[in-house]
N, C-alpha and C positions, 0 to 999 in steps of 0.2 A: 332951146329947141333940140337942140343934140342931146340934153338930158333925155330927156321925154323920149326921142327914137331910141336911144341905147335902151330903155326901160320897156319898148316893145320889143326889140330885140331880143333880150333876155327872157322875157313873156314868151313870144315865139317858141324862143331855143325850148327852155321848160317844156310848155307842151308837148315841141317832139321826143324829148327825152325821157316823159314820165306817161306817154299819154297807156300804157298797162297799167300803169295803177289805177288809174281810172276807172277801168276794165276789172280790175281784176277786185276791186270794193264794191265789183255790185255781181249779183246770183240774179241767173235767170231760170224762172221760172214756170209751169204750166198749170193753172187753178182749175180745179173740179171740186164737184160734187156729191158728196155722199151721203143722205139723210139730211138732218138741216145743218149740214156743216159742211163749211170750207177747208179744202186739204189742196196740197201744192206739192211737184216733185219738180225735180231738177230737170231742164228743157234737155240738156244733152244725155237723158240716159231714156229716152224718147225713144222706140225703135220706128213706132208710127202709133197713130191715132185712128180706129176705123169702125164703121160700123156692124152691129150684132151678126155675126154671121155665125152658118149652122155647126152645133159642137155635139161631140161624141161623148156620150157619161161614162164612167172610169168607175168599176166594184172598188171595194173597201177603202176609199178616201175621206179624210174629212167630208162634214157635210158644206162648208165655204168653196171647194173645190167643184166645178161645175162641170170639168171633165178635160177633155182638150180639142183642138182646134187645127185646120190644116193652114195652113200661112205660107203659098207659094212654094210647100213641099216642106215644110218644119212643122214636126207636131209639136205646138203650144199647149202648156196646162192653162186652165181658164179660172180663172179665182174672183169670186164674188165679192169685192170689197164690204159690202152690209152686211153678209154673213159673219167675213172676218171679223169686222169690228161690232160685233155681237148685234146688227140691230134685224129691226125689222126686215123681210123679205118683201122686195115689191115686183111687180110685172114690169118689162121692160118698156119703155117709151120712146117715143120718137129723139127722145136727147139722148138716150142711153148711146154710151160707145165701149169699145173696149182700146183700154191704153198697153201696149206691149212696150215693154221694161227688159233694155237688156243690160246686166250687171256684167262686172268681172267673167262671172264663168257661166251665167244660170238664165235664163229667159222665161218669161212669161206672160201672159195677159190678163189684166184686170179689169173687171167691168163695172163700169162707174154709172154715176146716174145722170149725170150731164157738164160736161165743160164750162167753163167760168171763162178765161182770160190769161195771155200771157201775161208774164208780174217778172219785172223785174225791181228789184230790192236792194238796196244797199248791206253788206255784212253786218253795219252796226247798226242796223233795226229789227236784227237777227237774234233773239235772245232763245238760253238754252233752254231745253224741257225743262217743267217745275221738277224742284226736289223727290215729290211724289211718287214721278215716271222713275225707270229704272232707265237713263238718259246712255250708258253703256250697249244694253243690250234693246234694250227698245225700239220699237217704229219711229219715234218722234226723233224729227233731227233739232227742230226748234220752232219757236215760235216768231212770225215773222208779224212788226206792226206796222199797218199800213193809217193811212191818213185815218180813216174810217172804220178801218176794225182790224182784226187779228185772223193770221193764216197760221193752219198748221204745217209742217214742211215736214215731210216724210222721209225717213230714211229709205234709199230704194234697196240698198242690201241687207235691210230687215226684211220689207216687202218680198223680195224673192230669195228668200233662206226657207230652206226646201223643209218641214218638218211632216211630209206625209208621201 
């Protein structure tokens, strides 16, 4: 008997002493929608989630650039995520939101075509972009496997690295 307690004891201790690793081998993150793919950014670099509201267009920008946006007294640039990733253009929908990303230095809002789910992930089901991707300078932060299928994870300071 006193084996067995000492052996929850030490079980206990453990837990309180490592319970950040725990924490710290899983990514959380936020799944959306973009054409018929799944993409995922990192939940803490979130500034908020909301829906389509009225945006002012912007002379000589890329044409992925939809203009900018007033956010409680911040003008927002507004960036079309299907533009960016080359595809089709579609009209907005009742899902459509836009995700505001704030980085290190740079803020901005992307408009996606509908929300998926939070996803939290363990690191090691986190594998890197294929060789293909330029995985340095790239969007792609990796590929995440889930039971069911494969997420893309987004680098969010690709996403907002200013090129216009």
């Amino acid at each position: 008997m006193n084996e067995q307690l000492d052996k929850v004891f030490k079980k206990q201790k453990k837990q309180i002493n490592e319970p950040e690793k725990v924490i710290d081998d899983v990514v959380q993150l936020v799944g959306f929608i973009i054409g018929n793919e799944e993409y995922a950014i990192p939940i803490l670099s979130i500034q908020e989630i909301i829906k389509p509201i009225e945006f002012t267009r912007v002379p000589q920008v890329p044409d992925y650039v939809m203009g900018v946006f007033n956010l409680r007294g911040d003008v927002i640039p507004l960036i079309n995520l299907r533009k960016k990733f080359n595809l089709q253009s579609e009209n907005q929908t009742d899902d459509t939101r836009y995700v505001v990303l704030r980085g290190a230095d740079n803020i901005a809002g992307f408009m996606i075509d509908r929300l998926t789910k939070a996803i939290r992930i363990k690191k090691d089901r986190i594998d890197p972009p294929p060789e293909t991707i330029h995985s340095d300078s790239g969007m792609i932060y990796g590929i995440g496997k889930q039971e069911d299928s494969m997420i893309t994870i987004l680098r969010v300071e690709a996403l907002l690295k200013r090129d216009f």
